[in-house]
gemmi code that builds the backbone of each chain (N, CA, C; Angstrom):
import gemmi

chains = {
    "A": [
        ("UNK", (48.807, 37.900, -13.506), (47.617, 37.075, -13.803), (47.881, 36.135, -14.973)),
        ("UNK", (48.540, 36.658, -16.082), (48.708, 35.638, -17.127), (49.972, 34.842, -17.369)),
        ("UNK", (50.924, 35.518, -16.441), (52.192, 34.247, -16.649), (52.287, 33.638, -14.998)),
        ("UNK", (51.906, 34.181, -13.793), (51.790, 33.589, -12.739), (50.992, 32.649, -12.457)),
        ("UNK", (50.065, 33.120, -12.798), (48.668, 31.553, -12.277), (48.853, 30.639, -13.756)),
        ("UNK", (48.681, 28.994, -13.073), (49.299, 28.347, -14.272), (47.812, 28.055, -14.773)),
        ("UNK", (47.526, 27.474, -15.624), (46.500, 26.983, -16.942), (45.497, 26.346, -16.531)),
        ("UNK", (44.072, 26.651, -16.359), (43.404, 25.592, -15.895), (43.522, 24.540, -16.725)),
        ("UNK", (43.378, 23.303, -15.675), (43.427, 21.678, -16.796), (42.066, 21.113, -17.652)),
        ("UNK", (40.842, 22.158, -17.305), (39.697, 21.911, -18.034), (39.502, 22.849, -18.899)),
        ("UNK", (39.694, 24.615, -18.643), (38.812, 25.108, -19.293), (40.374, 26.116, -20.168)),
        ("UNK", (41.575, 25.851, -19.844), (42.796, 26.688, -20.545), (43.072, 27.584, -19.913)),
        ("UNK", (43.799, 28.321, -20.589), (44.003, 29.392, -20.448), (42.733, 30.646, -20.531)),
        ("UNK", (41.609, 30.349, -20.965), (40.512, 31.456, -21.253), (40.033, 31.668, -19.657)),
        ("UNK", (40.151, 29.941, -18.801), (39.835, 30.373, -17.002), (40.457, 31.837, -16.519)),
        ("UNK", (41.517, 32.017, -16.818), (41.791, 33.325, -16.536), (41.424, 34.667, -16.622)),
        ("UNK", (39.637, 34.640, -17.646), (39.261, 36.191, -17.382), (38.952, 36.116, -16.308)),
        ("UNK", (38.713, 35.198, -15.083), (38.241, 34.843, -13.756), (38.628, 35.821, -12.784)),
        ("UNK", (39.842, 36.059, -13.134), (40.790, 36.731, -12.421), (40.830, 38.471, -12.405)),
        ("UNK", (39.555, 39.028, -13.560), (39.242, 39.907, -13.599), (37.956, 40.142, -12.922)),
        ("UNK", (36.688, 38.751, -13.608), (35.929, 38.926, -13.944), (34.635, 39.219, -12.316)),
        ("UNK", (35.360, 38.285, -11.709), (35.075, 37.893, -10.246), (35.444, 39.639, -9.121)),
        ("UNK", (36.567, 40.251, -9.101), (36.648, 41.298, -8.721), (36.305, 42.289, -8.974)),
        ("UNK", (35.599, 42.370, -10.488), (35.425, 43.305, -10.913), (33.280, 43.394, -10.091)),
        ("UNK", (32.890, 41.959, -10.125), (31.325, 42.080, -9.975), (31.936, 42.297, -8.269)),
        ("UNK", (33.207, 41.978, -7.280), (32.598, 42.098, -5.776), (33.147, 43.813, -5.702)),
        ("UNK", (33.626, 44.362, -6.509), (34.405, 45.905, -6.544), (32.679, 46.414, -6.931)),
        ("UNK", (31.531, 45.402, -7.496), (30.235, 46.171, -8.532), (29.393, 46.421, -6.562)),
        ("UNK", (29.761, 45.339, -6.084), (28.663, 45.163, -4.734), (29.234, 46.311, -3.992)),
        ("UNK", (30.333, 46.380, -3.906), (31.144, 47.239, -2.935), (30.405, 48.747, -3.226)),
        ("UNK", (30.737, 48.922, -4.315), (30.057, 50.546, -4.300), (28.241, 50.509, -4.582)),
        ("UNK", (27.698, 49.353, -4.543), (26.342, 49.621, -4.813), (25.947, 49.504, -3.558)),
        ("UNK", (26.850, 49.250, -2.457), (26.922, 48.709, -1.243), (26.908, 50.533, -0.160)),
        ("UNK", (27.895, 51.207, -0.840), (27.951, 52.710, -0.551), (26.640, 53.193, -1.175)),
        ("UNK", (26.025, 53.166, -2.205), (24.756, 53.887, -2.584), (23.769, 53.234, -1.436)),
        ("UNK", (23.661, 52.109, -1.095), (22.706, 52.305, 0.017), (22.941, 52.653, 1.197)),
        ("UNK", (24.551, 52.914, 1.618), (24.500, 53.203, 2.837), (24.236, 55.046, 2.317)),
        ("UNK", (24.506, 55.423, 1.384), (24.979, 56.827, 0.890), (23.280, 57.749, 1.088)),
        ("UNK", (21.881, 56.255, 0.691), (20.733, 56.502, 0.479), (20.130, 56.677, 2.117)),
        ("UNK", (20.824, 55.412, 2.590), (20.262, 55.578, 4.232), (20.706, 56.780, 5.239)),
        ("UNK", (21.903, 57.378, 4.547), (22.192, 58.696, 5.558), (21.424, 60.007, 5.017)),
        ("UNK", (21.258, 59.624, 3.730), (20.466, 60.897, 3.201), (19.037, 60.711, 3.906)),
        ("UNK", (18.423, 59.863, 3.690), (16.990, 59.415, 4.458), (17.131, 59.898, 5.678)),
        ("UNK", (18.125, 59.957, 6.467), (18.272, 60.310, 7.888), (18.489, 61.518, 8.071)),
        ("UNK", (19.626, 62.336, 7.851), (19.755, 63.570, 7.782), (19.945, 64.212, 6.342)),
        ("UNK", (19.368, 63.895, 5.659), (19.269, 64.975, 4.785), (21.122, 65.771, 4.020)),
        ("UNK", (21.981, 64.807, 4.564), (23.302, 65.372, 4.158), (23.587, 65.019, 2.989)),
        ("UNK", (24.154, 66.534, 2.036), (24.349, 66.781, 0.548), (25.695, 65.692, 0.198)),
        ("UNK", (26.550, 65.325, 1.415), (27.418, 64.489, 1.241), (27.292, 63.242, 1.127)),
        ("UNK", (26.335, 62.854, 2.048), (25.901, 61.023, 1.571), (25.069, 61.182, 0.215)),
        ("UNK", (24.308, 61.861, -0.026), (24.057, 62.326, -1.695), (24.725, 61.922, -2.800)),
        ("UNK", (25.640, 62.940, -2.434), (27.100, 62.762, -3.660), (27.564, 61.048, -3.405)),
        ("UNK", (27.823, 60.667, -2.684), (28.867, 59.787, -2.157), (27.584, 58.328, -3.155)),
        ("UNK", (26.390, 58.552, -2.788), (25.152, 57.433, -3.622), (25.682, 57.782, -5.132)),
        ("UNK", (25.480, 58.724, -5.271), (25.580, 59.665, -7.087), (27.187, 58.911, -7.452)),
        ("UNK", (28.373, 59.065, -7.061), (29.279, 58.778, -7.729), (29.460, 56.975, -7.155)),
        ("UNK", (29.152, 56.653, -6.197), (29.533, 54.830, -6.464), (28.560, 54.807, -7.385)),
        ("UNK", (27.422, 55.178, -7.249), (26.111, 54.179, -8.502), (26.871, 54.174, -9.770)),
        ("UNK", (27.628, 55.315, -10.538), (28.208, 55.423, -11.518), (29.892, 54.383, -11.642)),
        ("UNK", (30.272, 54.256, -10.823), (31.461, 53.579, -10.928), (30.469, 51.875, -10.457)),
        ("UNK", (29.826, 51.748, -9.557), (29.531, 50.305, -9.632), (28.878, 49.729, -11.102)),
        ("UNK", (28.438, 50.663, -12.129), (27.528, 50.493, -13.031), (29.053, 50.227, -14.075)),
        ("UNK", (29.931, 50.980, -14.237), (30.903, 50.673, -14.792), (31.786, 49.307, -14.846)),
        ("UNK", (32.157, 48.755, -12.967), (32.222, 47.666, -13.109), (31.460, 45.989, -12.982)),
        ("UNK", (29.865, 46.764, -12.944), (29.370, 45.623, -13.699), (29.078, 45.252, -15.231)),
        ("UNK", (29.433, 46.681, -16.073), (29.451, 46.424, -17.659), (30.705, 45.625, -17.665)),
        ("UNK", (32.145, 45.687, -16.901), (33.180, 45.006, -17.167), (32.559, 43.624, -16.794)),
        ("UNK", (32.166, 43.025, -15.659), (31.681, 41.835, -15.208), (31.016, 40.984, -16.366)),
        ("UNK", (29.657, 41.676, -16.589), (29.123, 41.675, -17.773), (29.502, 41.161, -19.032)),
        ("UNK", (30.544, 42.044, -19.687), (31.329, 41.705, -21.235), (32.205, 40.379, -20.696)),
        ("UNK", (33.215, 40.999, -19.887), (34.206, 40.030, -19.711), (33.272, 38.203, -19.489)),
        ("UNK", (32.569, 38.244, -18.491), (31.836, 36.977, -18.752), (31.029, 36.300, -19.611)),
        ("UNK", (30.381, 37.399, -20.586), (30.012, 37.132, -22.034), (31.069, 36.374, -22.940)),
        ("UNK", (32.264, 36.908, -22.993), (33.427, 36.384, -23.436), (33.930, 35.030, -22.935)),
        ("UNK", (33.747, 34.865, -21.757), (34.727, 33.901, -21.303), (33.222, 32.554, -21.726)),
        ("UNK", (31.548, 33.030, -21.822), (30.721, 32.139, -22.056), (31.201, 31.351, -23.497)),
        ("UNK", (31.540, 32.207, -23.977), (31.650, 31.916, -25.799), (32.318, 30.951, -26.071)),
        ("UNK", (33.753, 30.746, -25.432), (34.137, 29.032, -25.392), (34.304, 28.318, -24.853)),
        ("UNK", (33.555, 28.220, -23.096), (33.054, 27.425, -22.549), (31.669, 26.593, -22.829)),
        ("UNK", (30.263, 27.587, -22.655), (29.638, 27.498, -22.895), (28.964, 27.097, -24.502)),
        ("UNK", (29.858, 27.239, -25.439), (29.155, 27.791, -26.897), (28.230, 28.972, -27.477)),
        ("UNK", (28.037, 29.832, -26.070), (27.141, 31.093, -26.183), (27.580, 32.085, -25.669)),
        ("UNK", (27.230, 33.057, -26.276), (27.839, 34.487, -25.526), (26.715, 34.609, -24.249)),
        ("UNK", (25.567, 34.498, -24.245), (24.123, 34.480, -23.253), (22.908, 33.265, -23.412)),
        ("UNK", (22.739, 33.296, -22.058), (21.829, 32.198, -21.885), (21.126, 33.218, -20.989)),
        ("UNK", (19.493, 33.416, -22.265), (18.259, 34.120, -21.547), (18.058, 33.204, -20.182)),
        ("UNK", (17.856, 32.229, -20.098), (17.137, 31.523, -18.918), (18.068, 31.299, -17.573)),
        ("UNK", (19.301, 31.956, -17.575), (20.368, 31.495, -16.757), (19.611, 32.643, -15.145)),
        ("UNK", (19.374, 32.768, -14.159), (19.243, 33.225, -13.529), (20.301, 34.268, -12.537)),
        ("UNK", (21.576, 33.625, -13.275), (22.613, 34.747, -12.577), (22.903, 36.215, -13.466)),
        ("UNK", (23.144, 35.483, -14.399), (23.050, 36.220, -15.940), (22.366, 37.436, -16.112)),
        ("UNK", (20.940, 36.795, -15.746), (19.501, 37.871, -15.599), (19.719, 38.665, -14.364)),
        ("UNK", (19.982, 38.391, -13.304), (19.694, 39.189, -12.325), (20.896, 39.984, -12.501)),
        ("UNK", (22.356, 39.602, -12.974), (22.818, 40.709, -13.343), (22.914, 41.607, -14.036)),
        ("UNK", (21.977, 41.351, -15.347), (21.739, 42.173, -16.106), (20.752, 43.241, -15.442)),
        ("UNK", (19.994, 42.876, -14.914), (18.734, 43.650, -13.972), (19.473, 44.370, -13.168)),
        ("UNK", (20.730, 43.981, -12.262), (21.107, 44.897, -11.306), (21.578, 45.789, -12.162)),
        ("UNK", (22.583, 45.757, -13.499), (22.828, 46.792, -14.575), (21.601, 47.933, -14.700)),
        ("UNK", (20.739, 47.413, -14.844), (19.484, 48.337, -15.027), (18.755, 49.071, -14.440)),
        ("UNK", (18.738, 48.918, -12.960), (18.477, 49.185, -11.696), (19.350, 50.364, -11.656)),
        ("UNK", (20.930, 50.191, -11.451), (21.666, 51.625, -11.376), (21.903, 52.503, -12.720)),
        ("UNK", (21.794, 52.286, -13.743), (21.341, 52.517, -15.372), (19.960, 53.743, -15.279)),
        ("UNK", (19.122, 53.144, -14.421), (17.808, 54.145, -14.450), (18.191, 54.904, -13.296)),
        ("UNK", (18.282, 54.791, -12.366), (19.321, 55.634, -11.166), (20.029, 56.649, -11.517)),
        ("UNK", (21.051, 56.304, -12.757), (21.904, 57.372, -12.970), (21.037, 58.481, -14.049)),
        ("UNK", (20.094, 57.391, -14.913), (19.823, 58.034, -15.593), (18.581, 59.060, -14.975)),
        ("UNK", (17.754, 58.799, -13.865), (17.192, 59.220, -13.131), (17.669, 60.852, -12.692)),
        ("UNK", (18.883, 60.648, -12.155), (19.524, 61.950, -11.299), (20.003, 62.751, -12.600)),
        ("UNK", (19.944, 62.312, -14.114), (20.748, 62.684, -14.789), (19.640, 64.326, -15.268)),
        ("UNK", (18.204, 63.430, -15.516), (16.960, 64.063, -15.997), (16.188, 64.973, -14.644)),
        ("UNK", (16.592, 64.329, -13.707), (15.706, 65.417, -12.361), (16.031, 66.406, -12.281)),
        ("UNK", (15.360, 67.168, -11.699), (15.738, 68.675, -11.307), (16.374, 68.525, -9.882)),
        ("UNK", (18.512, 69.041, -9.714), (18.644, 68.651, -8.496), (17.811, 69.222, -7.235)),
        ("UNK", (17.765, 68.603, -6.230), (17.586, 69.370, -5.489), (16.975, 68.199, -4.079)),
        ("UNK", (16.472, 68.654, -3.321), (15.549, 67.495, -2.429), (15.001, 66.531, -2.718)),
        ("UNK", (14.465, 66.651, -3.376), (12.901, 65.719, -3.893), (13.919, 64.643, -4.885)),
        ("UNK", (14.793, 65.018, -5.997), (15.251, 64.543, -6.744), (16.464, 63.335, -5.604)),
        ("UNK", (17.034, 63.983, -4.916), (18.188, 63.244, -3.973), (17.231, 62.162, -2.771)),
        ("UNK", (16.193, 62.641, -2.612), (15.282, 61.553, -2.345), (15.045, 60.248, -2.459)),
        ("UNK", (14.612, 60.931, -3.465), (13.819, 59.550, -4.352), (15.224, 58.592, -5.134)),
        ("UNK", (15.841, 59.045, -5.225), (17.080, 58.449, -5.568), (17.597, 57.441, -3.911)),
        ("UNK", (17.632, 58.429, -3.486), (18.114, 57.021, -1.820), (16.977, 56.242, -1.945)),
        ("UNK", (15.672, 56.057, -2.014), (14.926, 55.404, -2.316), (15.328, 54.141, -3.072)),
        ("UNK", (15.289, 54.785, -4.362), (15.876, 53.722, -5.300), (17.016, 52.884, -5.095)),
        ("UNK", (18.095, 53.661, -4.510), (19.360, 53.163, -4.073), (19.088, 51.773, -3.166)),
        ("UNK", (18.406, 52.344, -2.221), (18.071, 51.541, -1.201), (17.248, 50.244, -1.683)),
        ("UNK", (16.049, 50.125, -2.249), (15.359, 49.263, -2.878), (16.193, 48.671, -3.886)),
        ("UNK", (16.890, 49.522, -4.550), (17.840, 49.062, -5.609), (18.609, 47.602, -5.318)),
        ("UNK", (19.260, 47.933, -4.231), (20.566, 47.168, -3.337), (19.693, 45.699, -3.433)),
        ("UNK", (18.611, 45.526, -2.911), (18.140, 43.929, -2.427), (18.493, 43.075, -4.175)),
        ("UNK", (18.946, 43.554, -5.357), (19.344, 42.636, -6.771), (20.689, 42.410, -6.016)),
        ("UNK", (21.413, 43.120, -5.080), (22.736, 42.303, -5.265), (22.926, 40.620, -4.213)),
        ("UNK", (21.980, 40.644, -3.255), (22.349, 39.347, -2.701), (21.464, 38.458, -3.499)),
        ("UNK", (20.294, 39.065, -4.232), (19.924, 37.852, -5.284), (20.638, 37.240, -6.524)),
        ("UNK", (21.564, 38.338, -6.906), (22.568, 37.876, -7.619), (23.642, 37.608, -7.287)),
        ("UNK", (23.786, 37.416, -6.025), (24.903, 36.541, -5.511), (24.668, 34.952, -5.159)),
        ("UNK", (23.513, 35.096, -4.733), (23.171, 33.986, -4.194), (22.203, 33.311, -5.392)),
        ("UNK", (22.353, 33.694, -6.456), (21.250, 33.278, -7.056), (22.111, 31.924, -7.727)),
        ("UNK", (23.083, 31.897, -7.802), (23.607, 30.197, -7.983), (23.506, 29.056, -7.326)),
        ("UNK", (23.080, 29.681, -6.316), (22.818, 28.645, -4.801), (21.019, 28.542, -4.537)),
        ("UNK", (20.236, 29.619, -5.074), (18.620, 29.113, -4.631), (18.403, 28.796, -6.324)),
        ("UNK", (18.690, 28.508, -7.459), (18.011, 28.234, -8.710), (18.917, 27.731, -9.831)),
        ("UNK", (18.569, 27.058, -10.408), (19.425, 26.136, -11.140), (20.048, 27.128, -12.285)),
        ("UNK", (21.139, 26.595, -12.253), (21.860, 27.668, -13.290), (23.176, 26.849, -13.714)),
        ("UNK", (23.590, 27.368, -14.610), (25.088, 26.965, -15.251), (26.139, 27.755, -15.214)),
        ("UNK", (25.936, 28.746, -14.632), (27.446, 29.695, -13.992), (27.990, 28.838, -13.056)),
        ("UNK", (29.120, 28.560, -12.968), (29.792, 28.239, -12.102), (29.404, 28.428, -10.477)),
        ("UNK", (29.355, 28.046, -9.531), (29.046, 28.103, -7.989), (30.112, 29.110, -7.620)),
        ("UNK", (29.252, 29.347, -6.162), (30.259, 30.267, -5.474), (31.674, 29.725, -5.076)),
        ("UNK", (31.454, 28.188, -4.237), (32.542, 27.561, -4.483), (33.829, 27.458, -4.997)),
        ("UNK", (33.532, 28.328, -6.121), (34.457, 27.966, -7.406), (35.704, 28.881, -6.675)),
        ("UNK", (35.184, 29.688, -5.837), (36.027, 31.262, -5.346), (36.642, 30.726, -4.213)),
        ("UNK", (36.376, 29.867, -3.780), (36.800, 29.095, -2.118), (38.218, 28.968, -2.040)),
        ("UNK", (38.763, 29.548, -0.549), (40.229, 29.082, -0.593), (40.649, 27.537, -0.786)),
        ("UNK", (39.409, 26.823, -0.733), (39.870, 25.411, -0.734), (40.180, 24.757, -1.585)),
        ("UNK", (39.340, 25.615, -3.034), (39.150, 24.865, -4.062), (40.371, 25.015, -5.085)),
        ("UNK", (40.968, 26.099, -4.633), (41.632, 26.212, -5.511), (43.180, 26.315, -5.081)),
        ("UNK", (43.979, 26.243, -6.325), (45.397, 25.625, -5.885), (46.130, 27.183, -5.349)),
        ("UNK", (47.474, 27.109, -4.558), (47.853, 28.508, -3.890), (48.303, 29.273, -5.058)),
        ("UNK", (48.733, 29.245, -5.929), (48.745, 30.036, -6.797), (47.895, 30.950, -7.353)),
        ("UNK", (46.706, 30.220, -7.521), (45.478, 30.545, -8.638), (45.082, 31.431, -7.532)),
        ("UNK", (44.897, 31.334, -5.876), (44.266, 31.990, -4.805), (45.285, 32.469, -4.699)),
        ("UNK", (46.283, 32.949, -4.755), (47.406, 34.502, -4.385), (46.543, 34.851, -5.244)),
        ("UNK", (46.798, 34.915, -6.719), (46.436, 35.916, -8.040), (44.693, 36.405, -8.120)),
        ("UNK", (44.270, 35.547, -7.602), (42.550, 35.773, -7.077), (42.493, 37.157, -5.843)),
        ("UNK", (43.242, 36.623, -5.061), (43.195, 37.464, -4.025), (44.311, 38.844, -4.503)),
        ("UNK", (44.847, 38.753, -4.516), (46.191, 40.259, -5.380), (45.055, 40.839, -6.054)),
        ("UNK", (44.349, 40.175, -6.825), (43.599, 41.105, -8.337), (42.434, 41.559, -7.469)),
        ("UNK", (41.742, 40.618, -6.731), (40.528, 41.479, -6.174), (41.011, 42.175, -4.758)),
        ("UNK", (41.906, 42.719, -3.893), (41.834, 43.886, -3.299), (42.741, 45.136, -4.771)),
        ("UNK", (43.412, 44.408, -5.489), (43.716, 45.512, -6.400), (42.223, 46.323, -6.883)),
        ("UNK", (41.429, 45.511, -7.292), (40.494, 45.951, -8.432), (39.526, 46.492, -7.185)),
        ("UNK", (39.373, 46.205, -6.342), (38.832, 47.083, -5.066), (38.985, 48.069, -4.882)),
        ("UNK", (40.799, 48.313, -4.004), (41.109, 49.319, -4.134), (41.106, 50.496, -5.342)),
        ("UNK", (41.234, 50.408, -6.528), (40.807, 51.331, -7.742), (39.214, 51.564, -8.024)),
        ("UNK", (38.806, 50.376, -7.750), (37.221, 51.206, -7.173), (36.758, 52.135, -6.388)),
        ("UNK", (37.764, 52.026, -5.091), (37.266, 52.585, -3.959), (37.955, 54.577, -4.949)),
        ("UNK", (39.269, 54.585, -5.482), (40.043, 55.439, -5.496), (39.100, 56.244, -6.434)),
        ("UNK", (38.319, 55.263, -7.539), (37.492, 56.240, -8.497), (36.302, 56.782, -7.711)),
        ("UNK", (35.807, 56.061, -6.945), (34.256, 56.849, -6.262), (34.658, 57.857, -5.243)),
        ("UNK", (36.155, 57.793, -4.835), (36.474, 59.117, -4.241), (37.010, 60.240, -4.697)),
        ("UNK", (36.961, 59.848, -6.477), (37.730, 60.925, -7.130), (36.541, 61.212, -7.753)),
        ("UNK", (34.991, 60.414, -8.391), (34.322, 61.214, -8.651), (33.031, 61.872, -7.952)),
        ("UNK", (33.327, 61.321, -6.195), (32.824, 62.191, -4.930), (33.244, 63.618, -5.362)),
        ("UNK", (34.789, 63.976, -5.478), (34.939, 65.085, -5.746), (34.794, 66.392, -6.733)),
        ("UNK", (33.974, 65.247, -7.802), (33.657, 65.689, -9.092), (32.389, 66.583, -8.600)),
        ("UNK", (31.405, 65.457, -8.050), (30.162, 65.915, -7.713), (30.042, 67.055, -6.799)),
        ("UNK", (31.256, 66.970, -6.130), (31.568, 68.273, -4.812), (31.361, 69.529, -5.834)),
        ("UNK", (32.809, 69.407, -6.403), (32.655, 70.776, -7.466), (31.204, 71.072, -8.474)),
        ("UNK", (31.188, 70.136, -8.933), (29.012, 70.394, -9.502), (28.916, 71.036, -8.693)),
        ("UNK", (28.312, 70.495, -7.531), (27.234, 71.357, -6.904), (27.549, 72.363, -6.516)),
        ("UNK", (28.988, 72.933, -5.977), (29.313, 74.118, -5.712), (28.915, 75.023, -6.994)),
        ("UNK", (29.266, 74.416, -8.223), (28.920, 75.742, -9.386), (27.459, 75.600, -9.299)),
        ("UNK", (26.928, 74.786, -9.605), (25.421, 74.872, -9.088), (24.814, 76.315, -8.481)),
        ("UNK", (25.752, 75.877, -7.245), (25.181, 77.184, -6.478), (25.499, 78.357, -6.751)),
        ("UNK", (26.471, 78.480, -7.339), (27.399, 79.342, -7.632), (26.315, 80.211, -8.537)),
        ("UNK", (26.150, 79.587, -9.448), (25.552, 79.863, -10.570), (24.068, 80.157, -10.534)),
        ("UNK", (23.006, 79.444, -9.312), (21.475, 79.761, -8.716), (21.972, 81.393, -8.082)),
        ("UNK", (23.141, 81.844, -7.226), (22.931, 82.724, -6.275), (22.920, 84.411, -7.507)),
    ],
    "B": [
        ("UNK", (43.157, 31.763, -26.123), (43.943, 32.894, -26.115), (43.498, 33.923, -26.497)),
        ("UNK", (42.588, 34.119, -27.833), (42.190, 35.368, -27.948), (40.973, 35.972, -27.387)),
        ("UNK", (40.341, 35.022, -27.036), (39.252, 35.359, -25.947), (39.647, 35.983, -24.594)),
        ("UNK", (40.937, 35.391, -24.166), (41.241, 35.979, -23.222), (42.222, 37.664, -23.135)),
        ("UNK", (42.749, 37.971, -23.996), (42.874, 38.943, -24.765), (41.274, 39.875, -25.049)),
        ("UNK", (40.926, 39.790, -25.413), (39.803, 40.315, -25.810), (39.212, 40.403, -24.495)),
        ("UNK", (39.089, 39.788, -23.750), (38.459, 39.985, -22.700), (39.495, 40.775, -21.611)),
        ("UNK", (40.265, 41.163, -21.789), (41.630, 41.663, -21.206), (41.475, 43.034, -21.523)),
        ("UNK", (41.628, 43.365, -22.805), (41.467, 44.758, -23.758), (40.124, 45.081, -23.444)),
        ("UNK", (39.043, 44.427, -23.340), (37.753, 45.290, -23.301), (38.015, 45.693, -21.666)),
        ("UNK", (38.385, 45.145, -20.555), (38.134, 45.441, -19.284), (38.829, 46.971, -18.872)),
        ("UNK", (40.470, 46.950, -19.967), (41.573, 48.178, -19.896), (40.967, 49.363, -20.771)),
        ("UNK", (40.163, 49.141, -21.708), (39.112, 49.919, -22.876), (38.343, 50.761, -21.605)),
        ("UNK", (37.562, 49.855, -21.253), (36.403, 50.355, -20.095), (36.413, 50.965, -18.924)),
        ("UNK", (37.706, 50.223, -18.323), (38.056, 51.451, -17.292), (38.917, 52.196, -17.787)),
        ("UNK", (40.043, 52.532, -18.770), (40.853, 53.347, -18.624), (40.093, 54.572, -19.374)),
        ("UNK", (39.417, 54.524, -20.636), (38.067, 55.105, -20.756), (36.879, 55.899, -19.775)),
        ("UNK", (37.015, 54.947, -18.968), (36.332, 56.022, -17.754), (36.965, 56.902, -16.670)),
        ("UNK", (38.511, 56.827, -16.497), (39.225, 57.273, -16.017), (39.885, 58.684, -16.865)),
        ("UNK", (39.488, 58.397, -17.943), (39.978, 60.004, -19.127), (38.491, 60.337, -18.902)),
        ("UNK", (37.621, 59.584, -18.912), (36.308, 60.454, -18.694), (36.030, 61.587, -17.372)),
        ("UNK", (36.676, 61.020, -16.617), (36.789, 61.401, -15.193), (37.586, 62.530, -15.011)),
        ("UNK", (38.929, 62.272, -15.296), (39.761, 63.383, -15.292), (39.146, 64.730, -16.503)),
        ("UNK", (38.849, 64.211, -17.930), (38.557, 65.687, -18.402), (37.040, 66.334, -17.957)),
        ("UNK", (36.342, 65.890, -17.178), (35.445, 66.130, -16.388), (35.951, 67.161, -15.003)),
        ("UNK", (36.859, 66.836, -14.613), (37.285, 67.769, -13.482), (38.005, 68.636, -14.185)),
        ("UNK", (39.043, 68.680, -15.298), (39.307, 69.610, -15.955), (37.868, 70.867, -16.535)),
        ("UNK", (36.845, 70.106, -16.986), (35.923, 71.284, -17.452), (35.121, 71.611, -16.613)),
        ("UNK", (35.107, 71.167, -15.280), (34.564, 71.740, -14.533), (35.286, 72.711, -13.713)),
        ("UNK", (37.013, 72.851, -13.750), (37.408, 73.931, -13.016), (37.780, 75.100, -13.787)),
        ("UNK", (37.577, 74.325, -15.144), (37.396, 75.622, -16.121), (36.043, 76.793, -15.919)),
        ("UNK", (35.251, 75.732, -15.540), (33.946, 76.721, -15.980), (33.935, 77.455, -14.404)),
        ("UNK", (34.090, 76.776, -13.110), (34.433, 77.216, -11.713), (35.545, 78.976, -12.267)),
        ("UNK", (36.384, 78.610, -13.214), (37.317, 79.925, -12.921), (36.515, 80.813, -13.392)),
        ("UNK", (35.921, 80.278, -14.609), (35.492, 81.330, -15.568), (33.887, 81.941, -14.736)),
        ("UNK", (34.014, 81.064, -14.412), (32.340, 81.715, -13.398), (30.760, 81.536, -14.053)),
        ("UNK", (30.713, 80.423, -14.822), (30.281, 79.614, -15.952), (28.728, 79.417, -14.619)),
    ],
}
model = gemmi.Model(1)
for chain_id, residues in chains.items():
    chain = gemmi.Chain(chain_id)
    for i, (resn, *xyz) in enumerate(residues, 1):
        res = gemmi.Residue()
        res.name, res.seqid = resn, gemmi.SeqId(i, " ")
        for name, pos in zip(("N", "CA", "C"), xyz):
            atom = gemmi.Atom()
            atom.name, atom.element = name, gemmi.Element(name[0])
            atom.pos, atom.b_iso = gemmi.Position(*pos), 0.0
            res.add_atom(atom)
        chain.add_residue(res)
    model.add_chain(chain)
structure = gemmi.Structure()
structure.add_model(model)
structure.setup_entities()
């Protein structure tokens, strides 16, 4: 990422948290993307496994939208002249989707497990999910100063900059996908002592 | 440059941070699994 892709000619070398910053928010959709499918199988059958599977992406997507988050705070500071712009509408709704799985986790953290608690959580999950196509799309229905989606287009950009775009985001994917299946297994073992420990 | 640095180090901070979080998490949980916790 930093000696392969060469320099943007407007914004330097700082264009390059891009290369994090961008995989890290579609690695944030990807697993908030599993909490609603994780919410819709629980809604359906009631399985302790789509449960877990909502419980550990919400926690790893929440992780890499704090990276999304900072890292683009940073890269605002000498583009922009600001670390945040209250009125920016991408900004906000990602801060909101932060908050959305934030009370989620913190939700399952304070409930008593069990039915009612794994519930109402697919609930949330599910209702949760509709912040991520508003914050995707929210550069395209409301005026804002984040950069366009565009900006991500194979067209727009030179083959270099799109290898290292594309390399970093199935990388930063794939290690998403590897943590919500390593702390699926976390949650496995919980609940087994759980029970372990009720019988 | 140092923005981008900084923005480099906080991303390796944050996940590799949550990845020791992760692992000594399955460590104390197969502790307490042996011990019958």
């Amino acid at each position: 990422m930093v000696f392969y892709a060469p320099d943007d000619a407007v914004q330097g070398v700082v264009q390059k948290i891009f290369y994090l910053h961008v995989p890290a928010a579609i690695a944030a959709y990807a697993a908030f993307a599993l909490v609603l499918a994780g919410g819709l199988v629980y809604l359906w059958n009631e399985s302790p496994a789509a449960d877990r599977m909502a419980r550990a992406a919400a926690e790893v997507g929440l992780v890499f939208t704090t990276v999304t988050l900072v890292m683009g705070s940073i890269w605002a500071k000498p583009i922009w002249g600001t670390w945040w712009v209250w009125w920016d509408p991408r900004l906000v709704a990602t801060l909101v989707l932060w908050m959305v799985y934030a009370g989620y986790l913190l939700m399952r953290r304070i409930a008593t497990p069990g039915r009612q608690a794994a519930r109402f959580g697919a609930v949330v999950g599910i209702i949760g999910f509709i912040d991520v196509p508003v914050t995707h799309f929210s550069v395209t229905w409301w005026r804002t100063i984040h950069p366009p989606l565009e900006t991500a287009a194979p067209g727009a950009l030179p083959p270099e900059m799109l290898v290292t775009f594309a390399v970093s985001s199935i990388a930063v994917l794939l290690f998403a996908l590897v943590l919500v299946g390593y702390r699926y297994r976390l949650e496995g073992l919980r609940d087994r002592l759980a029970e372990a420990i009720d019988r | 440059m140092s923005y981008l640095l900084g923005a480099y180090a906080f991303a390796l901070l944050a996940l590799g941070g949550y990845v020791v979080y992760l692992v000594r998490s399955a460590r104390d949980l197969e502790r307490r699994s042996e011990a019958g916790e």
